[in-house]
C-alpha positions in Angstrom: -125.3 -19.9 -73.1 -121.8 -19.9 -71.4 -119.3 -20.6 -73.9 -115.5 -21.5 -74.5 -114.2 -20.1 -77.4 -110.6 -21.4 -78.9 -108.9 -18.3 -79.9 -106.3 -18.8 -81.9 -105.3 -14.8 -82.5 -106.5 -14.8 -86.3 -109.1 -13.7 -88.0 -111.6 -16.8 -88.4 -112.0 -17.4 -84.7 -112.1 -13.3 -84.2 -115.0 -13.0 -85.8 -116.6 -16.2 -84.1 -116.0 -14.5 -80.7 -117.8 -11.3 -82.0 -120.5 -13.0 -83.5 -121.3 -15.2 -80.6 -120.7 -11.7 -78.6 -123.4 -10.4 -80.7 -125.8 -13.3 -80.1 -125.4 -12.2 -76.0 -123.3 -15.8 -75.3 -121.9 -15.6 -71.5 -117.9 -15.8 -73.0 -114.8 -16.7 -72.3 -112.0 -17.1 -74.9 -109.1 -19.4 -74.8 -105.5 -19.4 -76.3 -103.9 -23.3 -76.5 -100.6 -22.8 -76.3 -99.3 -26.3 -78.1 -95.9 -24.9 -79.3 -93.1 -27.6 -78.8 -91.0 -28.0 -76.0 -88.5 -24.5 -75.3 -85.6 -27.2 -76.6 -86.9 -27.1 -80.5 -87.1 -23.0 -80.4 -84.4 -23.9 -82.4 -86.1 -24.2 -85.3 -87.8 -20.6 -85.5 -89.5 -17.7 -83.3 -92.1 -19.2 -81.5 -95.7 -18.1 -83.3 -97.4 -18.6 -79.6 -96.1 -15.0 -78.8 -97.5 -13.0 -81.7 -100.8 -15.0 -81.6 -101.8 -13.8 -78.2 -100.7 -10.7 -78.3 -103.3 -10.5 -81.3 -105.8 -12.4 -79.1 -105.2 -10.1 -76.3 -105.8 -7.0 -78.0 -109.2 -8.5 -79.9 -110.6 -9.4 -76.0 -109.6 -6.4 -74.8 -111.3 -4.8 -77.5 -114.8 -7.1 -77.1 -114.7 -7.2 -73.5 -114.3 -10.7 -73.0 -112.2 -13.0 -70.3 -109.3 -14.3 -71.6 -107.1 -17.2 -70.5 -103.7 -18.7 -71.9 -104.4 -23.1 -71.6 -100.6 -24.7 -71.7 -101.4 -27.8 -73.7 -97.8 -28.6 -75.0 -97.3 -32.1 -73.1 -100.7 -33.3 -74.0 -100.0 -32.0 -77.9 -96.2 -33.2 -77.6 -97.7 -37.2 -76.0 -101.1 -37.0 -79.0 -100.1 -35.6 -81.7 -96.2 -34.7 -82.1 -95.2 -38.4 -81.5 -97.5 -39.1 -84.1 -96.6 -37.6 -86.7 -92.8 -38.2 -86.1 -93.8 -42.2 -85.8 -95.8 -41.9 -89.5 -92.8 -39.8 -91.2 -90.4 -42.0 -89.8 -92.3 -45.2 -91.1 -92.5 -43.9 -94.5 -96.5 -42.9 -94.2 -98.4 -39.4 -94.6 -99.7 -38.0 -91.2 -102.2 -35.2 -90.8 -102.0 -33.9 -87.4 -104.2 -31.6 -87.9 -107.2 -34.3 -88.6 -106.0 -35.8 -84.6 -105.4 -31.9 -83.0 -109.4 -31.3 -83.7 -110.6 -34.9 -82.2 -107.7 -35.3 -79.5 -106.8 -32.1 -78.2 -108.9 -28.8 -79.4 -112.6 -30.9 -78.8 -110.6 -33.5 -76.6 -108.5 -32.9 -74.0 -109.3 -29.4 -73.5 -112.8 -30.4 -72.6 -110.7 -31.8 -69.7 -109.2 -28.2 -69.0 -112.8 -26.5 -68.5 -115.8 -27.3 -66.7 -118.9 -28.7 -67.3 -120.4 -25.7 -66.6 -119.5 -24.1 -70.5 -122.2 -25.8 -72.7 -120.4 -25.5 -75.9 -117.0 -25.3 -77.2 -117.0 -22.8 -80.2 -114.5 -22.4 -83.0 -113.4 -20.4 -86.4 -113.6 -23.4 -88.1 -116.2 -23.1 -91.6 -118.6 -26.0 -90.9 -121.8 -26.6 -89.4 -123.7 -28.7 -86.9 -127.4 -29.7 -87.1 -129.3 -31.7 -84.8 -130.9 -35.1 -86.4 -133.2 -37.0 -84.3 -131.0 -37.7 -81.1 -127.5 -37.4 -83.2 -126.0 -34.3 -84.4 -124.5 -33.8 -88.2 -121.4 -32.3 -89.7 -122.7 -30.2 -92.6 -120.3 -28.8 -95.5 -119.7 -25.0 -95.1 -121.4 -23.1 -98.1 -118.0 -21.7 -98.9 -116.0 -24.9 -100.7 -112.2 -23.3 -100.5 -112.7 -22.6 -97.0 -115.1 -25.8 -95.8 -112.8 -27.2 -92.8 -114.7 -30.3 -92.2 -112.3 -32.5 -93.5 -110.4 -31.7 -91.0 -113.4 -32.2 -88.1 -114.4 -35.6 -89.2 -112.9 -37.7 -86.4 -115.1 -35.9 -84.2 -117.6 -38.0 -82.2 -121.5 -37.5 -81.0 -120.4 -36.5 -77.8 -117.6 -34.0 -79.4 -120.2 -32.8 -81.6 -123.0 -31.9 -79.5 -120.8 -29.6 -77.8 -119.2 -28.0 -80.7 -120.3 -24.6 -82.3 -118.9 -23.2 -85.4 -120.3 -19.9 -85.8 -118.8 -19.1 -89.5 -120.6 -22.0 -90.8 -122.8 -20.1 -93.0 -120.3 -17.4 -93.9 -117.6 -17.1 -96.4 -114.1 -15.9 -96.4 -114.9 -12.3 -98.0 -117.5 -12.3 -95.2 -115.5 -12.8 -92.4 -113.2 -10.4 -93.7 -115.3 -7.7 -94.0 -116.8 -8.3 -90.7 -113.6 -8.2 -89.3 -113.0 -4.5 -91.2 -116.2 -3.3 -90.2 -115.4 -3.9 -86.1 -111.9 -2.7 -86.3 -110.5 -5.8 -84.7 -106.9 -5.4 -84.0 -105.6 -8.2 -86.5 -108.2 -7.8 -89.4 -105.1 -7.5 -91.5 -103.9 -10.4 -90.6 -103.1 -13.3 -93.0 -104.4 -16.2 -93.2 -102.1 -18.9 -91.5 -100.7 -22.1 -93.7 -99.2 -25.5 -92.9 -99.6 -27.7 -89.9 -100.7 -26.0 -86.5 -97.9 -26.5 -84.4 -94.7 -25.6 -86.2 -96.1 -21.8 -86.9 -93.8 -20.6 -89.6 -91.4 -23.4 -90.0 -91.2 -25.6 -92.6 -91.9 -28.8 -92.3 -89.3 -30.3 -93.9 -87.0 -28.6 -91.0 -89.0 -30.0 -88.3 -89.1 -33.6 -90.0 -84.9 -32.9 -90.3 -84.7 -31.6 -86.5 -86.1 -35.4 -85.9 -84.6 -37.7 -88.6 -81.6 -36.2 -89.6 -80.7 -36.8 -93.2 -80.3 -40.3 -94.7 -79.2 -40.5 -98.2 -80.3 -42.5 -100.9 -80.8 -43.1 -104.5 -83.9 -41.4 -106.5 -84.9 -44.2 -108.7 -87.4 -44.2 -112.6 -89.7 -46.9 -111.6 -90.0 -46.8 -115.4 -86.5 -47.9 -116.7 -84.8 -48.7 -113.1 -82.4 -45.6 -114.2 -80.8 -43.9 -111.1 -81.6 -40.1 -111.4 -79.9 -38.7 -108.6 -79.7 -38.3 -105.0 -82.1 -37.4 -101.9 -81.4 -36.8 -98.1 -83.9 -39.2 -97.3 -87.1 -41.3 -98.2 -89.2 -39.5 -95.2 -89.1 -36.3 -96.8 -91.3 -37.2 -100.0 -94.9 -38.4 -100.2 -96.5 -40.3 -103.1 -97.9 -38.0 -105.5 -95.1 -35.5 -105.0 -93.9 -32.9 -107.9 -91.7 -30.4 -106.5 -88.7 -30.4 -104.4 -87.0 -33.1 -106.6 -84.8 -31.2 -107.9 -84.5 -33.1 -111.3 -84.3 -31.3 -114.5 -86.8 -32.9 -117.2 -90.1 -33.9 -116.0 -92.1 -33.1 -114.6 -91.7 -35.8 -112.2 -93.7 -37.7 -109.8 -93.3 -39.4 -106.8 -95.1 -42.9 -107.3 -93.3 -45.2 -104.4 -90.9 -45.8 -101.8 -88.8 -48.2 -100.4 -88.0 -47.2 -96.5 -86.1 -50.7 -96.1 -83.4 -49.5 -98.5 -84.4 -46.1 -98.6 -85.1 -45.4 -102.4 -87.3 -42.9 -103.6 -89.4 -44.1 -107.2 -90.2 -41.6 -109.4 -91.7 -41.4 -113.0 -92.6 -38.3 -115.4 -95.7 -37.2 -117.5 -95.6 -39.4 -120.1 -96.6 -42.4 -117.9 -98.7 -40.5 -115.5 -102.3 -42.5 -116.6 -100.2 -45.2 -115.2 -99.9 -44.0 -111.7 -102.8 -43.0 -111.1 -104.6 -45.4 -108.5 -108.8 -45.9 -108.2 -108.6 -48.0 -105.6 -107.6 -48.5 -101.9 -107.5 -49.6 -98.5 -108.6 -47.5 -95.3 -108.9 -49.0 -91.4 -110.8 -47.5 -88.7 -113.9 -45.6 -90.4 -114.8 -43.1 -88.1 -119.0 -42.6 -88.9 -120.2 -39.3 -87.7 -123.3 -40.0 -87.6 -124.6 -43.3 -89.1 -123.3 -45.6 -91.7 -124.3 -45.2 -94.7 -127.5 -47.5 -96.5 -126.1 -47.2 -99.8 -122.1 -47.4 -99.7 -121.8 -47.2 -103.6 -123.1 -43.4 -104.2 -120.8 -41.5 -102.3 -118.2 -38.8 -102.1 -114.7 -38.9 -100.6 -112.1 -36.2 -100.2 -108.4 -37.1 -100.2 -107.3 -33.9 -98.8 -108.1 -30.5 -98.1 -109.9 -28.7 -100.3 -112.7 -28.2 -103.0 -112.3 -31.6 -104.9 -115.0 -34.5 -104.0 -114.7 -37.7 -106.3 -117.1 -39.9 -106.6 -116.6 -43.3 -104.9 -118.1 -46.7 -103.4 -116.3 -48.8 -100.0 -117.0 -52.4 -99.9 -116.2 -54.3 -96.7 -113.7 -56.4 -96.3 -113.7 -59.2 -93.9 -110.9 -57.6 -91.3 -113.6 -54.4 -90.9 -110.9 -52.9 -93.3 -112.3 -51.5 -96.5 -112.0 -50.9 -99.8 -112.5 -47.3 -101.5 -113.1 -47.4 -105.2 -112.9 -44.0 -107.1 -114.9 -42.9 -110.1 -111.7 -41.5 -111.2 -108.1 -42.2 -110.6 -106.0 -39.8 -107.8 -101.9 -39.4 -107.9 -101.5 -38.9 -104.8 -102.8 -41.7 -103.0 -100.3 -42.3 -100.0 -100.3 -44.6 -96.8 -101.0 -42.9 -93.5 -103.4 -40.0 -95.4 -107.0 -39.3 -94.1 -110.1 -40.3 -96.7 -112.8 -38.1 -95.9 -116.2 -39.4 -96.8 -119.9 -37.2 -97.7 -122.9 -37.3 -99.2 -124.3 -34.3 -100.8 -124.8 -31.9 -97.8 -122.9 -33.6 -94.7 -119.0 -35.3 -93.7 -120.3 -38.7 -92.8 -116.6 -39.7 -91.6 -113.3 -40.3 -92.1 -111.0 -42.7 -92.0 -107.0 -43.6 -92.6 -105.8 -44.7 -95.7 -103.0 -48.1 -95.4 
């Protein structure tokens, strides 16, 4: 089977390449480079330049083809804009949720031919073939399971999609790593959004914005309790980064019209918790759902699943009610639905 792999120059999609290697795929590997525009180098190295030399070395090493894909305008036009737009309107984005759907099993299907069958990845998930459709089944390890992040992915994205650590976990693919050598199997893991590498994302949002000031608010007693360089650099459910003593403290609201941040501590935190919301735009993977009120949802990345119904509304909207109450509930963040065994979809919380 000919195959594009996207290599990103760490370990996870290593090992995918030397699996599917294993498994006698025809291969070639691919390196996106979606770094920002040379003008915002400002910020920090660029991580482009490590990551291929790491992907070079690991190709060299498995004898496979390797090509560099220049995907910054398309990244800059999807996904960059983006998530300036949300930050600046006061919302939560997760550009990584739109870099899987728009670019990594989007555009760059655009950048190949039709002549590679499948488009293969480090993510941890798995695919399985139901009836005509194809489903997006939770990777047995539940730190590591990525398909949150894969679940605006549609049938035709799908089908061509191969994730070949689905059924491994991270010790695994660490050990597999050790075992072939491959140049970065020290390598650690990389954090935070895609593009911005090592930099901080509060200095990329800053690059953009700028600093506003404004008063930090207790939505409790209306008591001023000090001072912040702007409301886009805090998300509902925050704790740290305040910079108040007492607490700890909460970010439960803010105002972008007059730029106040709302905070509140401990004390009244069964308060702020929310069971209920609005999302727009379900994305269903596969089908939707018979029974809409035994279901699971995932608020963000990781292990936790909480139990929750969606009712309908009239606008196609809906409304997400959860078994038990979440913090950090915030405008512009992705709800992630599943059953017991498969994402069904996602969709964007308003």
């Amino acid at each position: 089977m000919k195959t594009a792999v996207l290599l990103s120059g760490g370990v996870d999609s290593s090992v995918a390449l030397s699996i599917l290697k294993g498994k006698g795929h025809d291969l070639t590997a691919f390196y996106l480079k979606i770094w920002l525009q040379d003008e915002f180098t400002s910020l920090g190295d660029c991580p482009w330049e490590e990551d291929i030399k790491y992907a070079t070395a690991v190709c060299k090493q498995l004898d496979v083809p390797f090509e560099v894909v220049t995907m910054q305008n398309e990244y800059w036009d999807s996904i960059v804009s983006y998530t300036i737009a949300e930050v600046k309107s006061g919302r939560t984005p997760n550009p990584d949720v739109f870099c899987n759907s728009m670019i990594k099993f989007g555009k760059f299907f655009d950048k190949i031919d039709d002549s590679f069958e499948k488009v293969a990845s480090g993510h941890y998930a798995l695919t399985e073939k139901a009836g005509g459709n194809y489903r997006l089944k939770i990777s047995p390890d539940p730190v590591k399971d990525q398909t949150y992040f894969l679940s605006y992915l549609k049938q035709k994205q799908l089908k061509r999609a191969l994730f070949p650590l689905g059924d491994f976990n991270k010790n695994e693919v660490r050990k597999i790593a050790n075992s072939l050598k491959l140049a970065n199997m020290e390598r650690k893991d990389s954090q935070g959004i895609c593009f911005l590498g090592q930099i901080k994302f509060k200095d990329f949002v800053k690059f953009h914005l700028g600093t506003l000031k404004g008063d930090i608010i207790n939505a409790d007693t209306g008591k001023k309790m000090g001072i912040h360089d702007g409301f886009y650099f805090y998300t509902i459910g925050q704790r740290s980064g305040l910079g108040l003593s007492g607490g700890p403290w909460y970010v439960t609201a803010k105002d972008q019209a007059n730029n106040i941040v709302y905070i509140s501590d401990t004390k009244t935190e069964e308060a702020i918790l929310k069971t209920d919301f609005e999302v727009a735009g379900i994305n269903w993977i596969d089908y939707v759902p018979s029974n809409l009120e035994r279901l699971r949802v995932k608020l963000r990345h990781g292990k936790q699943f909480i139990n929750c119904t969606i009712q309908y509304l009239d606008n196609g909207n809906a409304i997400v009610k959860l078994e038990k109450g979440d913090r950090g509930i915030a405008p512009g963040q992705f709800a992630v639905f599943y059953d017991d065994k498969y994402c069904l979809g996602g969709s964007v919380i308003v």
